[in-house]
C-alpha positions in Angstrom: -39.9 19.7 -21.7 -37.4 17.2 -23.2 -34.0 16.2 -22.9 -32.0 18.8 -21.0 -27.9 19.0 -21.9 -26.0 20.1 -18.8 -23.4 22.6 -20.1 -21.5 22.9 -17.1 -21.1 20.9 -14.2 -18.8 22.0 -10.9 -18.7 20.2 -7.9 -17.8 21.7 -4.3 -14.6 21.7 -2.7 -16.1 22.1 0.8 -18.9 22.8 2.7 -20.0 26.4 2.5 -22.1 29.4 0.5 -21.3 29.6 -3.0 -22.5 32.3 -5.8 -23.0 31.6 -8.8 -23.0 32.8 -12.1 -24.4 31.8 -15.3 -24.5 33.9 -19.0 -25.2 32.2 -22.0 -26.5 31.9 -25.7 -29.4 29.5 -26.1 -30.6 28.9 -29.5 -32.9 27.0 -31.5 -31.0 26.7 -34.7 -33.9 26.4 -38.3 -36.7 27.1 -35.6 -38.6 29.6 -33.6 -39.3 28.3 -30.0 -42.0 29.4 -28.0 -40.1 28.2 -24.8 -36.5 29.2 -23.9 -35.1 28.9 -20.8 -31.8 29.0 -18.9 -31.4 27.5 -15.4 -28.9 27.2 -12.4 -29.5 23.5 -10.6 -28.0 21.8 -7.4 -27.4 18.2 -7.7 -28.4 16.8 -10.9 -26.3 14.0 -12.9 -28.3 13.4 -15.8 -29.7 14.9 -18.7 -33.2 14.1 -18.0 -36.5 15.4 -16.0 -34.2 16.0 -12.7 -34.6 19.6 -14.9 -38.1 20.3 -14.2 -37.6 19.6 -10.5 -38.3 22.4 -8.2 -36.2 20.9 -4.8 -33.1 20.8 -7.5 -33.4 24.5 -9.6 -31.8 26.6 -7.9 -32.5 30.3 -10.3 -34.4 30.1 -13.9 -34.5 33.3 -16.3 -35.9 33.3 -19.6 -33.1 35.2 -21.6 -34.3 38.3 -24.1 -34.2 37.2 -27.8 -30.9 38.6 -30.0 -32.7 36.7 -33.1 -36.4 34.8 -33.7 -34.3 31.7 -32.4 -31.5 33.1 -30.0 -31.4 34.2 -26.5 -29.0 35.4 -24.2 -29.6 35.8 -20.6 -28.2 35.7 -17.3 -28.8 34.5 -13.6 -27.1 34.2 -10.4 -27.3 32.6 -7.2 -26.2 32.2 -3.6 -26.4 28.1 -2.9 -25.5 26.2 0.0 -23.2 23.0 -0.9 -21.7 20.6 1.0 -18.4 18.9 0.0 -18.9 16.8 -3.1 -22.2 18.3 -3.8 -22.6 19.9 -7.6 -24.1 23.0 -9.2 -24.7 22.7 -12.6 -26.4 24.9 -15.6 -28.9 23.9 -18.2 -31.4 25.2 -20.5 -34.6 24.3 -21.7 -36.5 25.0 -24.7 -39.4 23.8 -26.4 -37.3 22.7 -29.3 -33.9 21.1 -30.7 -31.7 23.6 -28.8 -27.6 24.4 -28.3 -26.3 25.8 -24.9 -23.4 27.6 -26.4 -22.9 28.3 -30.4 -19.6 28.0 -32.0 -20.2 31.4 -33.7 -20.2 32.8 -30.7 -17.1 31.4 -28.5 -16.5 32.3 -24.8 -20.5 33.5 -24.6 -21.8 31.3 -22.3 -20.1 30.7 -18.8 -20.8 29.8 -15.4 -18.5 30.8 -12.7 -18.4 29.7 -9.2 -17.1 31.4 -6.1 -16.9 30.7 -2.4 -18.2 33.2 -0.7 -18.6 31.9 3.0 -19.8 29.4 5.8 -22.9 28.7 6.4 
């Protein structure tokens, strides 16, 4: 799957349910990808194949295509976090990819709200 940027990262203020929101441009930029992918996760603090793990993705969605290399999606997700604990979003794609594109400013977001005890 490759490296895997995290665009966003937030981490819990206290314990409780939280929803969460993700929208975002993913693009391949010079390439067609076979494989695109955005993803909500709980816990990771890396870049690397914490991505693929299924005990840490919280939602996945493979966004509709705007061009042969650009997608935009969106997901969302009731999680329960602990104090400290982190939700972060991701993408993953099958080639060289940006989560974000200048051209495009204030696309891609992730918003986090507390929504209750657990």
């Amino acid at each position: 799957m490759g490296e895997t940027p995290f665009a966003l990262r937030v981490r819990a203020p206290e314990d409780g349910r939280y929803r969460v929101l993700l929208g975002g441009v993913i693009e391949t930029p010079g390439t067609t990808p076979l494989n695109l992918h955005l993803k909500i996760a709980k816990n990771i603090n890396d870049d690397g194949p914490q991505w693929a793990d299924d005990d840490r993705v919280i939602a996945s969605c493979a966004p509709g295509r705007a061009t042969s290399s650009r997608g935009f999606g969106a997901l969302s997700a009731t999680v329960r976090l602990q104090k400290g604990e982190t939700i972060s979003a991701g993408g993953i794609a099958d080639q060289p990819f940006i989560l974000g594109t200048a051209s495009l400013p204030g696309r891609t977001w992730m918003s986090v709200r507390w929504v209750g005890r657990y």
